[in-house]
C-alpha positions as a LaTeX table, in Angstrom:
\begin{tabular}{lrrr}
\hline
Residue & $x$ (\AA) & $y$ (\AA) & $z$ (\AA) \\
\hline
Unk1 & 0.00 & 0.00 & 0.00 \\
Unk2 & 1.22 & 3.05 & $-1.00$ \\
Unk3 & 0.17 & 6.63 & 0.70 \\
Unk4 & 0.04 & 9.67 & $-2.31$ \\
Unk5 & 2.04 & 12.13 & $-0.04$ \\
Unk6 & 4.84 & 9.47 & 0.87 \\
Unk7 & 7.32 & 8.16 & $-0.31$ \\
Unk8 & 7.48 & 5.05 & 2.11 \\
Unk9 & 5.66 & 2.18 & 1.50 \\
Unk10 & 3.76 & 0.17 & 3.84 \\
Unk11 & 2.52 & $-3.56$ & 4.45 \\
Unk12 & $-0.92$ & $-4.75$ & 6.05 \\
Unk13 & $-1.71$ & $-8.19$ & 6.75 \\
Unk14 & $-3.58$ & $-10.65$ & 5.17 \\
Unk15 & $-6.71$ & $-11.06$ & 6.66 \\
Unk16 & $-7.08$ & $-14.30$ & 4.82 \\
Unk17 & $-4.26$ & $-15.83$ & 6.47 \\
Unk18 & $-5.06$ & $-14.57$ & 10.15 \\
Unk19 & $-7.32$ & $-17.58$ & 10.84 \\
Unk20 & $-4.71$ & $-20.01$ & 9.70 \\
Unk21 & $-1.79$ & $-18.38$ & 11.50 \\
Unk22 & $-4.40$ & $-18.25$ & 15.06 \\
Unk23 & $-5.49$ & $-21.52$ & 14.74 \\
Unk24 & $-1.66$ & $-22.88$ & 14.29 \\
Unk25 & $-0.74$ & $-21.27$ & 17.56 \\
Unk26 & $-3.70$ & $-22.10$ & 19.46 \\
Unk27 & $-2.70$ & $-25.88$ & 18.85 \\
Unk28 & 0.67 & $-25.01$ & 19.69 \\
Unk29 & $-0.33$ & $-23.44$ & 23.01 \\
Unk30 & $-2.86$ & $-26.36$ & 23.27 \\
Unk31 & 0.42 & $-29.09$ & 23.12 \\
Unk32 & 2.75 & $-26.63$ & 25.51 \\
Unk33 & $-0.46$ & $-26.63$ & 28.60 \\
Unk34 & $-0.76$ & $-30.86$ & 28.24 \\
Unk35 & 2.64 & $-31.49$ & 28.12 \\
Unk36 & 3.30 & $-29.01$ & 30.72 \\
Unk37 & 0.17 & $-30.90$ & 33.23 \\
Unk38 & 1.30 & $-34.10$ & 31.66 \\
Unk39 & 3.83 & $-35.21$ & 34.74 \\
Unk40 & 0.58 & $-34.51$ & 37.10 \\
Unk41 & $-2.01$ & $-36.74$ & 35.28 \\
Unk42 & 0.19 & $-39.20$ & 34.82 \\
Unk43 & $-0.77$ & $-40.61$ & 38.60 \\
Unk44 & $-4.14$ & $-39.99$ & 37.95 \\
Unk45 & $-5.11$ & $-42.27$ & 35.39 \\
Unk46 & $-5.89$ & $-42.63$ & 31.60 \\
Unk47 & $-9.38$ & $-40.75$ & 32.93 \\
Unk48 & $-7.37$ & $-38.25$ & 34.04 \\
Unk49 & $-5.74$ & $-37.93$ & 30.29 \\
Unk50 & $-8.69$ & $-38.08$ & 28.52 \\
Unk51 & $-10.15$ & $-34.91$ & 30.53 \\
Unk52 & $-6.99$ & $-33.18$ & 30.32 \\
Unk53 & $-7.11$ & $-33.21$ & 26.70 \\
Unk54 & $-11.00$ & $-32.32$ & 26.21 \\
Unk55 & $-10.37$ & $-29.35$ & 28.92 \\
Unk56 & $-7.05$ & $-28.34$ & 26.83 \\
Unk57 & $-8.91$ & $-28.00$ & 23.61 \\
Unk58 & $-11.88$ & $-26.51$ & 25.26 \\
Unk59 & $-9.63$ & $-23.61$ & 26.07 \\
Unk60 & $-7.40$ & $-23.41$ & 23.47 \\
Unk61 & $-8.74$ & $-25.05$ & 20.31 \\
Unk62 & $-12.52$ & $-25.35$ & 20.13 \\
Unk63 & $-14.05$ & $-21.63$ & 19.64 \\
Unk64 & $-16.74$ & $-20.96$ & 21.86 \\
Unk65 & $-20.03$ & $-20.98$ & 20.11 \\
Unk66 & $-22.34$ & $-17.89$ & 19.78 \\
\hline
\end{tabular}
């Protein structure tokens, strides 16, 4: 994008790539909370797992509905 009265140039982004680049580090941050809780399920049980990872992607994944 260029601005008549300058001589600099300037960059916006994408909106069609925001939703790709969110959702990539949403999963990211998603993998980082389990495996940071993973050491304190672990004596819990496989139940313990299993709602670890539907809480994780509750909060980090899924998007809340509206």
């Amino acid at each position: 994008m260029r601005c008549c009265a300058s001589p600099t140039t300037s960059t916006a982004a994408d909106p069609a790539a925001t939703p790709a680049r969110d959702t990539a580090r949403d999963v990211m941050n998603a993998i980082l909370f389990r495996e940071i809780l993973k050491p304190l399920v672990q004596g819990l049980g496989p139940v313990a797992e299993i709602a670890l990872g539907s809480v994780t992607d509750d909060l980090f994944v899924r998007r809340p509905r509206r």
